[in-house]
Each structure stands twice: as C-alpha cells, then as structure tokens.
N, C-alpha and C positions, 0 to 999 in steps of 0.2 A: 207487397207494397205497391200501390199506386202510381205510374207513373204520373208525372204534371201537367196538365193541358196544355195540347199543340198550341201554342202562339198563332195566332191569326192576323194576317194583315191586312189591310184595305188595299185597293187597288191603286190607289194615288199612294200609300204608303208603301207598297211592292215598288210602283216605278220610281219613287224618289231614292230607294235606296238602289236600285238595278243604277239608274243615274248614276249615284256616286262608286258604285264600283268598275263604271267603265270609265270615269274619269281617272279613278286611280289607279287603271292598265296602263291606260291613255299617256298621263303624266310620267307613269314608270318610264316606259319606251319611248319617250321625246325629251329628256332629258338635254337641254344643251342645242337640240335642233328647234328648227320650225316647221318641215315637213320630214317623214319617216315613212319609206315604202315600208311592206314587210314579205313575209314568206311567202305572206297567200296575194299573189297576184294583184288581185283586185281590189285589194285592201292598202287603206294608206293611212295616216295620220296626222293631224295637222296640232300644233303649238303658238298662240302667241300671247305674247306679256304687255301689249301695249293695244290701244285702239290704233285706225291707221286710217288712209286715204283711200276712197277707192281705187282698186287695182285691176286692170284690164284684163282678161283672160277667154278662154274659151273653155266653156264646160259642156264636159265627157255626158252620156247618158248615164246617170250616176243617183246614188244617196249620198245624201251627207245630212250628218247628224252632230251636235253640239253636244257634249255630255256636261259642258260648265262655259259660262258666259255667251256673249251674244253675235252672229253674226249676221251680214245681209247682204244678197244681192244685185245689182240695178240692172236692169233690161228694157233699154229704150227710156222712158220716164216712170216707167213703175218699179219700187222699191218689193224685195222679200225678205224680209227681217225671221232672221229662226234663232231661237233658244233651244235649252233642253226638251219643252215639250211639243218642239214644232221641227219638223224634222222638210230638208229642202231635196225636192227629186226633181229630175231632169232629165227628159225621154229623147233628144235627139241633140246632137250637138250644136252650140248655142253660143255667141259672142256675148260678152255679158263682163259687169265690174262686181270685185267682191273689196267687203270691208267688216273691218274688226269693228263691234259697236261697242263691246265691254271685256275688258280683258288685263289684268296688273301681275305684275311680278310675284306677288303673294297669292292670286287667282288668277292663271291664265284663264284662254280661252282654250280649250281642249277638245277636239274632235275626230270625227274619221271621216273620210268617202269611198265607196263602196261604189266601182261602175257596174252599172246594169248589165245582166247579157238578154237584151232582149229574144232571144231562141229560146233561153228557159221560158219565158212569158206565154212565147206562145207554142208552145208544147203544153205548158200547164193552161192554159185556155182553151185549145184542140182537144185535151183529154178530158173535157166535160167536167162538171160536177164541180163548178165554179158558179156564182152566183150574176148574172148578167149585171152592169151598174146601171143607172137609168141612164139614160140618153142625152149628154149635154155637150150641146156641138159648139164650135168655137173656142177650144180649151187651149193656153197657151202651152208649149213644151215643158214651161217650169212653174213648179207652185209649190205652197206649202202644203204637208199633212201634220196632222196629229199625232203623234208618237204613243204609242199603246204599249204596254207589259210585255204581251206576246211577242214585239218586235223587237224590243230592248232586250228579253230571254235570249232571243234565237241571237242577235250580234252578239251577247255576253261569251257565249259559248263556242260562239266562231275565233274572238280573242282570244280566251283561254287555251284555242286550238293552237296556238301562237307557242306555248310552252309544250306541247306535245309535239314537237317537229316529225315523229313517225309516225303520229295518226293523221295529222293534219290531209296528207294528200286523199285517204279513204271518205275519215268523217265532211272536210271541209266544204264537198263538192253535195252532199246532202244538207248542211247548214246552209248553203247558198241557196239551194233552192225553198229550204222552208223560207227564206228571205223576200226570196222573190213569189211566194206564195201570198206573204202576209202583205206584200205590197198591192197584191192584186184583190185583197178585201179591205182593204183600206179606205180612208174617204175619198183617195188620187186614182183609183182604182180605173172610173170613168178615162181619164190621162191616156193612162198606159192601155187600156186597150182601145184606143182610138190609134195608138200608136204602132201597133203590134196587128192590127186585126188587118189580111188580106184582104187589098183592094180598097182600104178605106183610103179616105183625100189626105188623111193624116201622114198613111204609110207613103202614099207616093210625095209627097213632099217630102217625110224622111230618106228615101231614096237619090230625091233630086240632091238635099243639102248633101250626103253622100256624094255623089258626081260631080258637085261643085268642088268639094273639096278634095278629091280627084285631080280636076281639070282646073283648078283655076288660075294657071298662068294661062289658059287659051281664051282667046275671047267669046263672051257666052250670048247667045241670041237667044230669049227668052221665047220665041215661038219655036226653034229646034227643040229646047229644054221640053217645054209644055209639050209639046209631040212624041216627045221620046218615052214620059210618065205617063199620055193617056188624059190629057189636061187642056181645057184650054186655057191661050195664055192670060185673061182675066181671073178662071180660077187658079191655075197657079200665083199671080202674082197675091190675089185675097187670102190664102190659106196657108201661104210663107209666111204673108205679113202678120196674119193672126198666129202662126207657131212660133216665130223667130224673135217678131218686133221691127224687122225690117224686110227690103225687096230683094230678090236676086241678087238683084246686082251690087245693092251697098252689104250683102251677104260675103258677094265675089269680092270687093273692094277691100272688106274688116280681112278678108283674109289675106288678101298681097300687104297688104299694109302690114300685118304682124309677119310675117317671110321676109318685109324687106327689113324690120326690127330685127329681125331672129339677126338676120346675114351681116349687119352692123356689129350686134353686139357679141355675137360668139363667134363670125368669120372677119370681123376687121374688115367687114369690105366700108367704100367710103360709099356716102349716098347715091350718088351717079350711079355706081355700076348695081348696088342693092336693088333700086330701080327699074335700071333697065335688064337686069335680070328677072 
C-alpha cells in the first residue's frame, strides 16, 4: 500500500506556524508573570496583557523576538517597532525605552531575549567560511532584522531544551551557537561584525561604553577616554554618537541617574545622599 504524499509547506507557512508554537512555550511558562528567567542562562521570557508607556531601561547585547503581538523601542528620536516577523538585536549596551504597542488579556504580547555572547561571533568569523557583509559604515547598535525559518527552527529547539533539563547543559551550548551563526548571515549581519571585528571604530567604542560603565562614578575626560581606545577625541565623540544616540558624557550621565533610581528605590536612601553617592 502506498504511503500519502509528504505535506509540503511554504516557507511563510513553516514560519507562521514555527510562530505559533513558540508562543504557546512562551505563554505555558509566563503564566501569572510578566518576565520569566529560565534554566538556560541567557534565555528569558517576557509577558504582557496590556499596551503600556514607554519604559526606560538599558539593553543588554541581546535578541529579542515577539512570537505574538507588537513591541518597540525608542533611542534618542527614532522608533524600532518589531512583531513576529521582525525580530530587534542589539550589539553593545544601550539606554533606550521599551513599550508594549499591541498586547490584551486574550492575546498577550509573548516573547523572549536571548543576550548575545559576542566571543561566539567572533570565533565563528575567525574561523572563516562566513560570507563577508557588504560594507555599510555608520550602523547604529540596534536595528531590526527579518526573522527567517531557520532562526525560528534553531530557538524552537533551544525551548524545547527547556523540558529536557539533562540534555540541556550538552545540547544548549550548540543551539546557541547555531544562533549566533544564523545571526551572522542575516540582513544585521553587516551590525555585528562591525561590532565584533578587531580594531574596528565600532569595537573600540564597544570597549570604551564597557569602561564607562565600569567607572562612571569617576569623572570622565573625553581626551583621556579617546587616548586610552586609540581615538581621537572628535572620533570618538562621532562614533558613540552614531552607535549609542548620544555623547560620552550624557552616556555617563543616563547611567548615575538610573544608580541613583536603583538606591532610591530598592536601598531607601533619600535623594541627597543617592546623589551624592
């Protein structure tokens, strides 16, 4: 007897359904929450039932992906609006507001973030046999891509890793890097190896944002800074302002200002001394 002919599916019809079954991991596992670490480190989970205002934050080097409803970014005056099929990356860390744009009790908004380890990146770009991006200078830290099959495959299967808690430590640490492989043929691809690649203006302003946020209770002299990356202080101050959205110093600033927030609200100290601490 004849078996039935394999079911074939379109590629927009593979990912809309890859879509709905990481929404319905998603929703399993945030049941009652609004944000959900999990086993695997780097993996987290986000839940919301309402639209919202934007919300101040600073984000990680990171993916984040919507598998149902809408969310967006703001950075400086420009807006990142991402859905399910536009997924939001972010190569070095970043002050920035996020907001819920479509999200109800019946349909949250359901998603995950994923921080990057940029060492896999550039390993997997050291070891050749990567396809160079074209060359497009002036790229800011965060932007949207396209979300593809293959990307959506390899998270499905990092989740699932979620209910094998004894393969997870083996398999998880090869799902991550196919991750971070398919990030680096992606359309953001250009992005991250600007970010990743030794000696580029990109990496050493990754580095400085690094030692700001290090040091910034000290006070920061922007030609020491530039001297110390290999810069001078005109380019550094150009190639913050194009990675971040802002300068040095309102870099240094965004960050005392959420420390003296932190010490208010979780140390009870009163303003004065949050301040002057």
């Amino acid at each position: 007897m004849q078996s039935p002919p394999k079911q074939e599916f379109s590629p927009q019809a593979r990912q809309n359904a890859l879509q709905a079954e990481l929404a319905h991991a998603i929703a399993r596992r945030t049941s009652g929450d609004e944000d959900r670490e999990t086993a695997i480190p780097s993996l987290a989970f986000f839940r919301r039932e309402t639209v919202t205002h934007p919300c101040a934050c600073l984000v990680e080097p990171c993916l984040v992906l919507v598998a149902q409803g809408t969310k967006q970014m703001l950075v400086g005056e420009d807006a990142y609006p991402y859905d399910p099929d536009h997924f939001l990356i972010n190569a070095i860390d970043l002050p920035a507001s996020s907001q819920v744009l479509e999200a109800s009790p019946d349909r949250p908004c359901l998603g995950l973030g994923l921080k990057l380890d940029l060492r896999i990146m550039a390993e997997l770009i050291a070891q050749g046999g990567l396809p160079p991006p074209p060359d497009r200078p002036g790229l800011r830290s965060l932007a949207l891509g396209t979300v593809t099959p293959p990307l959506l495959e390899a998270l499905k299967r990092l989740l699932d890793l979620l209910d094998e808690p004894a393969a997870t430590p083996v398999l998880a640490p090869l799902i991550l890097r196919e991750i971070h492989y398919r990030l680096l043929i992606s359309d953001q691809a250009a992005r991250l190896w600007q970010i990743v690649s030794s000696g580029s203006q990109s990496q050493r302003i990754a580095k400085a944002v690094d030692w700001i946020k290090a040091n910034y209770a000290q006070p920061l002299r922007i030609e020491e800074l530039a001297s110390r990356f290999q810069m001078s202080p005109s380019s550094l101050h150009f190639h913050f302002r194009q990675l971040t959205a802002m300068s040095p110093l309102q870099y240094q600033k965004w960050l005392r200002l959420s420390e003296a927030r932190r010490l208010m609200l979780n140390e009870h100290r009163d303003a004065a001394s949050a301040a002057f601490q």
